[in-house]
C-alpha distance (Angstrom), angle and dihedral (degrees) to the residues before:
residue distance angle dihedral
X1 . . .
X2 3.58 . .
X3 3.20 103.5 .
X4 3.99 92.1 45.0
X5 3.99 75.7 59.0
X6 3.71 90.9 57.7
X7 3.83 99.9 48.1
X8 3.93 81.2 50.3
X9 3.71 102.0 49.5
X10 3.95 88.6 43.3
X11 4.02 95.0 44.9
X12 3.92 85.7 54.7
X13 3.30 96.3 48.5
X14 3.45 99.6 46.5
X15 4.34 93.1 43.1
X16 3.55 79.9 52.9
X17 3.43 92.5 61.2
X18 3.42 94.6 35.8
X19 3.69 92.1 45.3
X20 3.75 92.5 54.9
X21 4.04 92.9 55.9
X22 3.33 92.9 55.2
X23 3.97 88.9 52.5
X24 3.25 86.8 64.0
X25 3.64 111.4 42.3
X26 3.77 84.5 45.9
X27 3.81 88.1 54.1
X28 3.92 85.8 48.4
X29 3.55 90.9 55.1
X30 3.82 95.5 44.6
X31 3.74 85.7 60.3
X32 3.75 94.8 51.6
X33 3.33 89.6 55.2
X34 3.84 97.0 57.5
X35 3.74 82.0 49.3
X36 3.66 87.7 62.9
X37 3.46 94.4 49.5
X38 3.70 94.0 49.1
X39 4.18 90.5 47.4
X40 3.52 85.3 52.0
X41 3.76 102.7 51.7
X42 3.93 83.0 36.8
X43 4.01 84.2 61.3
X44 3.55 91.6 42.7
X45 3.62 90.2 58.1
X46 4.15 91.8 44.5
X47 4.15 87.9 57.8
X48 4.13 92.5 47.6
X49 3.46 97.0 51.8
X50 3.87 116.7 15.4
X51 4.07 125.0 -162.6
X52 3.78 117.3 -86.2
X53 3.70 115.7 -124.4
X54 4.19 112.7 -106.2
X55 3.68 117.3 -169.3
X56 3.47 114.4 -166.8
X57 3.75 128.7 -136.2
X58 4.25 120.7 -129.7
X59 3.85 84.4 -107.5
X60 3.71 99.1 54.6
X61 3.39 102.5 56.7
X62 3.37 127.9 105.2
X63 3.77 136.9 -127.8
X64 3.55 120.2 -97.4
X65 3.63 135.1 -175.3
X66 3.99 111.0 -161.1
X67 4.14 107.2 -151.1
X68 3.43 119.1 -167.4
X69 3.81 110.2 -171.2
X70 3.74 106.0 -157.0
X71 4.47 141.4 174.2
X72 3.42 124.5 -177.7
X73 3.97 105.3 -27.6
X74 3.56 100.6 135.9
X75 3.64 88.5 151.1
X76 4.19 96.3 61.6
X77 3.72 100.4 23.4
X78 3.96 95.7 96.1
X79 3.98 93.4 46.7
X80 3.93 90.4 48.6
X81 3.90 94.9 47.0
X82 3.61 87.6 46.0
X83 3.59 92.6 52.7
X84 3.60 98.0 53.5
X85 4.02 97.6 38.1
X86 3.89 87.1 62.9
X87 3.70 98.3 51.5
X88 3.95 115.0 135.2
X89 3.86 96.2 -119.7
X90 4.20 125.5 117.5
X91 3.80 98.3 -87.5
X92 3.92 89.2 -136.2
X93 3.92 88.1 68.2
X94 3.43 91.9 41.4
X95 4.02 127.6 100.8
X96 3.78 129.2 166.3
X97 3.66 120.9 -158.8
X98 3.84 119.6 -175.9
X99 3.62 106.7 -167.2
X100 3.92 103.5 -155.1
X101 3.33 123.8 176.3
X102 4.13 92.2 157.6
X103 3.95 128.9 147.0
X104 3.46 107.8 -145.1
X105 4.23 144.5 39.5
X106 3.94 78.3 -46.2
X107 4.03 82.6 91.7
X108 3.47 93.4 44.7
X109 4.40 93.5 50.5
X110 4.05 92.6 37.1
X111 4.56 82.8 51.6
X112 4.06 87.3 48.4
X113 3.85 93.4 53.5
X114 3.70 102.7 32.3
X115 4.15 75.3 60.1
X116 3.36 97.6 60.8
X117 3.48 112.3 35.0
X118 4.29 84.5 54.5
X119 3.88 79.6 58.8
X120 3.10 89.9 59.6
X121 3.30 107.0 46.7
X122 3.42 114.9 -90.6
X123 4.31 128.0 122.6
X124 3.63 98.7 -122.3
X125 3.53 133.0 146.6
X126 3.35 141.9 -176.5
X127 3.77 122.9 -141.2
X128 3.77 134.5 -163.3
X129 3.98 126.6 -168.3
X130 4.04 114.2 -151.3
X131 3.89 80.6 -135.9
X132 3.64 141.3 28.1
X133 3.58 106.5 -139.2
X134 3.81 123.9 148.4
X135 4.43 82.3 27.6
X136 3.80 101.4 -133.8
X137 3.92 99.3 -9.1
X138 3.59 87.1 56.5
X139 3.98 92.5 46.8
X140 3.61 90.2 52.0
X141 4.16 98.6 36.6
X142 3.51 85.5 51.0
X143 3.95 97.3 53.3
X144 3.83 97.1 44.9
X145 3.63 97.6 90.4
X146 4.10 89.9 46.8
X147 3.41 84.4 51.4
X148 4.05 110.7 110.3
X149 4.30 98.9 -171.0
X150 3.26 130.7 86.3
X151 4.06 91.3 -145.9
X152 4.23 114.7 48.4
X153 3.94 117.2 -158.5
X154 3.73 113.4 -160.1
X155 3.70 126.4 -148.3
X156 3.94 130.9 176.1
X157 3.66 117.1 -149.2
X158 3.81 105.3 -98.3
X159 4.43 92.3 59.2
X160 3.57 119.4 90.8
X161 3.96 100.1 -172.7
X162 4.24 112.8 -154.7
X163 3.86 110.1 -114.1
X164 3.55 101.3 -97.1
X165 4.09 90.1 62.8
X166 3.99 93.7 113.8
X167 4.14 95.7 41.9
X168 3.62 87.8 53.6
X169 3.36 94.3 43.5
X170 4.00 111.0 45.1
X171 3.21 109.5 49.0
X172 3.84 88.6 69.1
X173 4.12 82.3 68.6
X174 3.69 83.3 73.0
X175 3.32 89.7 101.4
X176 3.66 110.7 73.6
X177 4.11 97.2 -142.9
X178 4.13 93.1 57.2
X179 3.61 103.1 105.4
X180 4.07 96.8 176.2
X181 3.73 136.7 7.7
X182 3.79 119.4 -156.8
X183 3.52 128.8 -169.4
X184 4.11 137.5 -163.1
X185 3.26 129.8 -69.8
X186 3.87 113.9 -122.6
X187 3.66 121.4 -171.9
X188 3.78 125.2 -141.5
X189 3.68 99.2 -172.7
X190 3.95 95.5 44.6
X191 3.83 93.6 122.3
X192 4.16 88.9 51.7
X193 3.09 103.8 98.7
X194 4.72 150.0 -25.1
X195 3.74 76.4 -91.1
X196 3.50 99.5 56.2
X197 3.64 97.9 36.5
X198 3.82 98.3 62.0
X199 3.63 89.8 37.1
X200 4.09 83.4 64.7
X201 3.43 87.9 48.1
X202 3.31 94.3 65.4
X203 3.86 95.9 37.9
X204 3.77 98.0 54.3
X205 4.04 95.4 52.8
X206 4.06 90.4 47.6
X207 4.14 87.8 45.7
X208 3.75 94.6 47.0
X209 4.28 110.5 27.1
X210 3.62 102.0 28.8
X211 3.83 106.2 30.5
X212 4.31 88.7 43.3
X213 4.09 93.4 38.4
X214 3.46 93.1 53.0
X215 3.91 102.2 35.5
X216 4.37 83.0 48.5
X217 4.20 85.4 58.2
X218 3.71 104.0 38.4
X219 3.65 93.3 -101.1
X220 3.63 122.7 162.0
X221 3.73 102.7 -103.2
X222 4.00 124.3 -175.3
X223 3.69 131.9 -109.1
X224 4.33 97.7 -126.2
X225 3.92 93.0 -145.3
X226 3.76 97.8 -101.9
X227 3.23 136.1 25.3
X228 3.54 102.5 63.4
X229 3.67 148.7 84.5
X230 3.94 123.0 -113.9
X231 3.86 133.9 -166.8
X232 3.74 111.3 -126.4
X233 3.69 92.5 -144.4
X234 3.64 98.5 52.3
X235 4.08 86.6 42.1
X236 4.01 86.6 62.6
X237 3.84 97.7 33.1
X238 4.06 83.5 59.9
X239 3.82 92.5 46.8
X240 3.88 107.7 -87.8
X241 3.72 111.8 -106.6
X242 3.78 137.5 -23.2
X243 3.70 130.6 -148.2
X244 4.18 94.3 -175.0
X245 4.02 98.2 91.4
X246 4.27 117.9 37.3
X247 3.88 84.4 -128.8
X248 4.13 96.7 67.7
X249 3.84 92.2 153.4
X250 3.78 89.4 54.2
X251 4.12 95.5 44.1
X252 4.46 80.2 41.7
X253 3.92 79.4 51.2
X254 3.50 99.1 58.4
X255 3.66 102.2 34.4
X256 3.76 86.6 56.6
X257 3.72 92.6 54.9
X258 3.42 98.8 47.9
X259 3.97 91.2 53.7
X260 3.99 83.8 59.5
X261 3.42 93.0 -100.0
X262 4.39 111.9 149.2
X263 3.61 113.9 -145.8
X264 4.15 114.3 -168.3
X265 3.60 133.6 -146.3
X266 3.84 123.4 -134.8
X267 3.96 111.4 -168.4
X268 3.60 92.4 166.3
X269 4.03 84.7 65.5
X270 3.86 110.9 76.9
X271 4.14 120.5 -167.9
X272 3.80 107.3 -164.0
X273 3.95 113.9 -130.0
X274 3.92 139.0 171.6
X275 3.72 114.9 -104.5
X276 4.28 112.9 -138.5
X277 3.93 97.3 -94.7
X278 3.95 89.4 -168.0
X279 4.00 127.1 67.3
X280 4.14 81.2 -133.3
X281 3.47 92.1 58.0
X282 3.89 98.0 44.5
X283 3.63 88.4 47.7
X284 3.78 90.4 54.8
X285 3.87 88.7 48.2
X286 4.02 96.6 47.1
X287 3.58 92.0 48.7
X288 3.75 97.4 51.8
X289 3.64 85.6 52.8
X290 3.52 105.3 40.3
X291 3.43 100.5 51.0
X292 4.29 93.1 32.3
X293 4.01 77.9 63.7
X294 3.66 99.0 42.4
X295 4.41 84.4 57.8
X296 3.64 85.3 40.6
X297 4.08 96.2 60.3
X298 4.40 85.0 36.9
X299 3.96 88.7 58.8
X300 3.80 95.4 36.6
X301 3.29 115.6 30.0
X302 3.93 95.4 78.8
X303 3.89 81.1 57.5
X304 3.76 100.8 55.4
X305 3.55 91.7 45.6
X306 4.25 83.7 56.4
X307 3.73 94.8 40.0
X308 3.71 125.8 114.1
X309 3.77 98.5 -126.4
X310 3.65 134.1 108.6
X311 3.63 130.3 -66.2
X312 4.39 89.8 -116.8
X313 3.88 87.5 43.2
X314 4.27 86.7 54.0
X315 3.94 92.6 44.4
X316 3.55 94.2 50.0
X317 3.48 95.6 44.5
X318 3.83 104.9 48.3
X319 3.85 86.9 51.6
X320 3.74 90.7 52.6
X321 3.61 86.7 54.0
X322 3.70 91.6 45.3
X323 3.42 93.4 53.0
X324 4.13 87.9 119.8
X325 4.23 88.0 64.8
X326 4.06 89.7 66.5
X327 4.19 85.9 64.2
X328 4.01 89.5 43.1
X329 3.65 93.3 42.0
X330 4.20 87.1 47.8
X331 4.03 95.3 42.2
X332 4.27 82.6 47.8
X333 4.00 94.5 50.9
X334 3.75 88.6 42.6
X335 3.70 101.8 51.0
X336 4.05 91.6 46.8
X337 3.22 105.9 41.3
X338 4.33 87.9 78.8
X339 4.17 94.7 56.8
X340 3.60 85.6 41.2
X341 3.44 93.0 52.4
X342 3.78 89.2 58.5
X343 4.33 95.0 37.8
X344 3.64 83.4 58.7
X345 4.01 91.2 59.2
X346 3.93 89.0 48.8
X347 4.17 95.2 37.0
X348 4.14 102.9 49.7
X349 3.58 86.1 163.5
X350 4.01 89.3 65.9
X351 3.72 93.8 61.6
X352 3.60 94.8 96.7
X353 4.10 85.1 56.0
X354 3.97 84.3 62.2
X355 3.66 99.6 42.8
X356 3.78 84.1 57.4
X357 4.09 91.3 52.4
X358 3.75 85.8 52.8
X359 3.68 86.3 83.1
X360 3.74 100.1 63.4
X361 3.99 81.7 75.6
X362 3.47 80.9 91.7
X363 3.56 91.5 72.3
X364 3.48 86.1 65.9
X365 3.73 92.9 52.4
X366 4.62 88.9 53.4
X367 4.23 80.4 51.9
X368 4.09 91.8 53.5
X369 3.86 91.8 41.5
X370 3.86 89.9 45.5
X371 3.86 94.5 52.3
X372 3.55 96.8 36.0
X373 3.66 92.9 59.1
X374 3.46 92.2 50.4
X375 3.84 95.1 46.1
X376 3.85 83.4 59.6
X377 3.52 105.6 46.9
X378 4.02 96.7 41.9
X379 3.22 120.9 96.0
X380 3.33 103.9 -134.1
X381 3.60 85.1 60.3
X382 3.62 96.1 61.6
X383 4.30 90.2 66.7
X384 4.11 83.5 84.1
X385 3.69 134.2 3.6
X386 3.60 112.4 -49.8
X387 4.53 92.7 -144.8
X388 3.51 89.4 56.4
X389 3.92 100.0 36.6
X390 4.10 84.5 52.6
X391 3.85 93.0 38.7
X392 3.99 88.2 57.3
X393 3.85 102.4 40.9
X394 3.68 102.1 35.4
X395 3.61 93.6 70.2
X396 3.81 96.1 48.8
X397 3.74 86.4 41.2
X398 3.92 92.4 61.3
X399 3.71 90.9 42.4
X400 3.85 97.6 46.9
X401 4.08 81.6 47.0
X402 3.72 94.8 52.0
X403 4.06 91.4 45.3
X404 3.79 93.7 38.8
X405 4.16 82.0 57.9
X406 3.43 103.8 94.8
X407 4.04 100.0 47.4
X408 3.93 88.4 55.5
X409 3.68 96.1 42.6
X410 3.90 86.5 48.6
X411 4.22 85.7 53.8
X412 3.59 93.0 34.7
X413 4.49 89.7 63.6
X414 3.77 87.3 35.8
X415 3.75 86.7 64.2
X416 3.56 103.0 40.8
X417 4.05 88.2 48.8
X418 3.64 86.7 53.8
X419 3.72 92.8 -124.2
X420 3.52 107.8 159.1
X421 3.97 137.6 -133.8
X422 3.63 137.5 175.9
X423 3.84 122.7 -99.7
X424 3.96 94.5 -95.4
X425 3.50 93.7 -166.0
X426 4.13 122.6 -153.4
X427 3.65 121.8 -92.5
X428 3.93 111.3 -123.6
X429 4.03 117.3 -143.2
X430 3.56 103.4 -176.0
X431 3.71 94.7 -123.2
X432 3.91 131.8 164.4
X433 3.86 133.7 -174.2
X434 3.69 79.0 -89.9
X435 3.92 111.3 88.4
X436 3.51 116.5 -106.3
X437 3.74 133.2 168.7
X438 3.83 112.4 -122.2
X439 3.92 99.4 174.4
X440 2.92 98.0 112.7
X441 4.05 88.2 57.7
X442 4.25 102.8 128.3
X443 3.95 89.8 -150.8
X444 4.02 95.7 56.1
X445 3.85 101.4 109.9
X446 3.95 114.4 -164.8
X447 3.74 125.5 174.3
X448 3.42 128.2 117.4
X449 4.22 122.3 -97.7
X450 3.90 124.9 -160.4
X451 3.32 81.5 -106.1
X452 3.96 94.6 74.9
X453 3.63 86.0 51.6
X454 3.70 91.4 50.7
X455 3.85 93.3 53.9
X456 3.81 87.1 49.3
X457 3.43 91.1 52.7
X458 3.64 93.4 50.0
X459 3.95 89.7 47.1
X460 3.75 84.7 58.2
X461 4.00 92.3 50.9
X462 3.54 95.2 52.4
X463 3.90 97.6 44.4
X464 3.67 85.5 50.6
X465 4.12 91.5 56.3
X466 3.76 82.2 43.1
X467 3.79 87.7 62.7
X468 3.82 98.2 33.3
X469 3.82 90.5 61.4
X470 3.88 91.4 49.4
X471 3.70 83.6 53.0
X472 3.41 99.6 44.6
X473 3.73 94.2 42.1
X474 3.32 101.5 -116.9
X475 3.72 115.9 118.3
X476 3.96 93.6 174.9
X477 3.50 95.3 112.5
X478 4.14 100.3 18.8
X479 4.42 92.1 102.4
X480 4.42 82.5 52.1
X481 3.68 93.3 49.8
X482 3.14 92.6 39.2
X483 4.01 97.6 50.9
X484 3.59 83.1 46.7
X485 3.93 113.5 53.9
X486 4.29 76.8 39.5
X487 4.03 78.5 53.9
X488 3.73 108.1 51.9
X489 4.41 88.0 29.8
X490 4.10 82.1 61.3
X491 3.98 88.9 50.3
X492 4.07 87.5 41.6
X493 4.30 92.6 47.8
X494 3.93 90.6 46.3
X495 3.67 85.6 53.0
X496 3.57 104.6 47.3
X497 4.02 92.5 38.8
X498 4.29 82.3 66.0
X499 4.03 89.6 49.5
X500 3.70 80.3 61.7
X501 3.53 97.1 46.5
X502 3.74 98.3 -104.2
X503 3.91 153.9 104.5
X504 3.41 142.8 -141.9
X505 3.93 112.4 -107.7
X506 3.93 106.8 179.1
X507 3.50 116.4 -38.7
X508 3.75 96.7 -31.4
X509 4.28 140.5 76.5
X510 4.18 110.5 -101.2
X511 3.95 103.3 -165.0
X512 3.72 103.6 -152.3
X513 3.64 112.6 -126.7
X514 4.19 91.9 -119.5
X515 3.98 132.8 35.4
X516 3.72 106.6 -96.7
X517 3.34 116.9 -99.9
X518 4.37 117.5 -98.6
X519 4.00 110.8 -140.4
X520 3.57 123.9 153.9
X521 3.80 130.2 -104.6
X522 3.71 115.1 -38.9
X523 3.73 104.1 -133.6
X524 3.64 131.3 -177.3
């Protein structure tokens, strides 16, 4: 009797914790779904009345200084430059400002090209710090009062924007309340590699729904970190930048916004960028973010709560802040639902309890709708047919999601504890659709961390409750295990394919013709 007491008094406390992750996950998702509803009536508005053409005359435009904050990418640095130099804008309100604070022959390539595109013609400079405090905040901080425009486009060093970036971009400015314009991110290596596919995925639904939804409803939306166009006056009414969270174009974001600055959102406006072809590198990149959000939401949250904005504007924005709780809340269902698989077998009277969690299922169905609708309307999507594109990736998306979990709940805590990290910036390959062997690459770091072994472990765990439940004959939670050992296996193969100096291009192992390269952290 007592110890049917125990199992209860555990298998309550652990549903309730349990119970109360899937509150908020299917909260999450009930959210994303009004963002689909909003994108929707948003592109419903686009088709009825669609945007007049403005040309603009050589007096009217603006000046605009072009920053390209840059660290060790000797491999990109010549495309990027290129890019920029041949934009379609009058040269004589034109300024280009590479920001490089690199280490290595980067110097040596950015000095060689900063030559010859002042030969011909063109105001750019290239500037050094003796130091490189603050990382990229500090880079860009630092340059703002060298910087000669009134308007300051920011690119990282894996875009190459098309020409016409800057006509499409500042006439939006126009209106004297826009403090930034962003635009979509397009990918030029989508077709690389599984990695890179689900990685797009991801990408296209955040750079259609969410950043159009919440632009369309006065939302607070984010600057991405490139890719967009800033007003220098609004950047130093807001604060200029900070260096205290590894997200500072979010924290710049939100600042902004709560001065009563309006940012806008141009989907129609696409800035090419490389895609992380290596789990290393994608792991680098989700950290940065995760856990640059996660100190975001800790220094602003108390703020949003305070501001005077409306109730739909506060919702949306603490959940975009809390975007770290949907990996906590998904590592917490995951890791319970194998003891309560076996409390249910030794508390029958609790079954009703899990009948009742059944429903959260439907959280699965808002994710589906929420990427499907995005997988029609990008267009990306459009290149093949957008059922089977979605049928294919969604699957691997979830998976890759669930097995990705742990990393980002592990940044996600780091950030709330205020533990901090250095801006571990992500190495850039130079990579297309077209296959190309980046071996060789000096910045590729592969070695094995304890937390490989940890997401073996936890493939293990779940493949176990995958047999357990066949055993015990209940297959309630057999597809879940199932998706998740598959999950955390994927983030284990991608792994140990780079050990071996390889990738994963489609379905299949490339060997590389070369070991990859060992350097040491790449921090910036």
């Amino acid at each position: 009797m007592i110890i049917l007491m125990n199992y209860e008094i555990l298998t309550v406390a652990l549903f309730g914790l349990y119970g109360v992750a899937l509150f908020f996950l299917f909260f999450y998702g009930l959210m994303q779904i009004h963002l689909v509803y909003q994108y929707l009536k948003a592109k419903r508005r686009e088709r009825r009345s669609p945007p007049g053409q403005v040309s603009l005359t050589c007096r009217e435009y603006p000046k605009v200084t072009v920053q390209l904050p840059v660290y060790n990418e000797k491999y990109v640095m010549e495309r990027l430059i290129d890019a920029v130099a041949s934009f379609r804008y009058p040269r004589e309100c034109l300024e280009i400002q590479v920001l490089d604070d690199s280490t290595d022959e980067t110097v040596e390539i950015v000095a060689r090209k900063v030559h010859y595109w002042r030969r011909m013609g063109i105001n750019i400079v290239h500037i050094r710090r003796s130091n490189r405090q603050g990382y990229k905040a500090g880079a860009l901080q630092e340059a703002m009062s060298k910087a000669q425009g009134d308007l300051i486009a920011i690119f990282d060093a894996d875009f190459v924007p098309e020409p016409d970036f800057l006509e499409k971009t500042v006439q939006s400015f126009d209106d004297p309340k826009i403090g930034m314009v962003q635009t979509r991110w397009d990918h030029l290596n989508k077709r690389f590699s599984l990695l890179t596919h689900v990685q797009s995925f991801l990408l296209d639904a955040h750079f259609s729904i969410e950043q159009v939804a919440r632009n369309s409803c006065g939302y607070f939306i984010n600057f991405s970190g490139t890719g967009g166009v800033w007003r220098k006056e609004c950047i130093e009414d807001a604060g200029g930048w900070h260096s205290d969270t590894l997200t500072e174009d979010f924290d710049l974001s939100y600042r902004a916004q709560l001065k009563g600055w309006k940012f806008k959102y141009l989907e129609n406006v696409g800035a090419p960028a490389e895609l992380p072809p290596l789990m290393s590198a994608l792991k680098n990149q989700q950290y940065r973010w995760i856990k640059g959000i996660a100190e975001t939401s800790k220094k602003h949250l108390p703020n949003i709560l305070r501001a005077n904005v409306s109730a739909g504007v506060k919702i949306h924005a603490v959940l975009h802040l809390s975007v770290g709780m949907v990996f906590i809340s998904a590592l917490v269902c995951s890791v319970l639902s194998v003891p309560l698989l076996f409390l249910k077998q030794q508390v029958p009277q609790m079954h009703n309890l899990f009948m009742y969690a059944s429903f959260s299922l439907v959280t699965l169905v808002f994710l589906s709708v929420f990427h499907y609708v995005a997988t029609v309307n990008t267009q990306s999507s459009r290149e093949t047919n957008a059922r089977r594109y979605f049928m294919r990736n969604f699957p691997l998306y979830l998976c890759f999601s669930m097995g990705i979990s742990l990393h980002n709940a592990i940044a996600v805590m780091e950030g709330w504890l205020g533990i901090k990290s250095s801006f571990v910036r992500t190495p850039k390959f130079n990579v297309g659709d077209a296959n190309k062997d980046f071996a060789p690459n000096v910045y590729r770091v592969s070695r094995l961390s304890p937390l490989n072994f940890a997401e073996a472990g936890m493939m293990i765990y779940f493949l176990g409750g995958a047999i357990s439940g066949f055993f015990l004959g209940d297959y309630s939670m057999l597809p879940y295990h199932l998706m998740l050992a598959f999950g955390f296996g994927m983030i284990c193969y991608f792994s140990i394919a780079e050990m071996k100096g390889g990738y994963i291009k489609g379905f299949r192992l490339k060997m590389s013709s070369n070991r990859p390269a060992l350097s040491g952290p790449m921090v910036h």
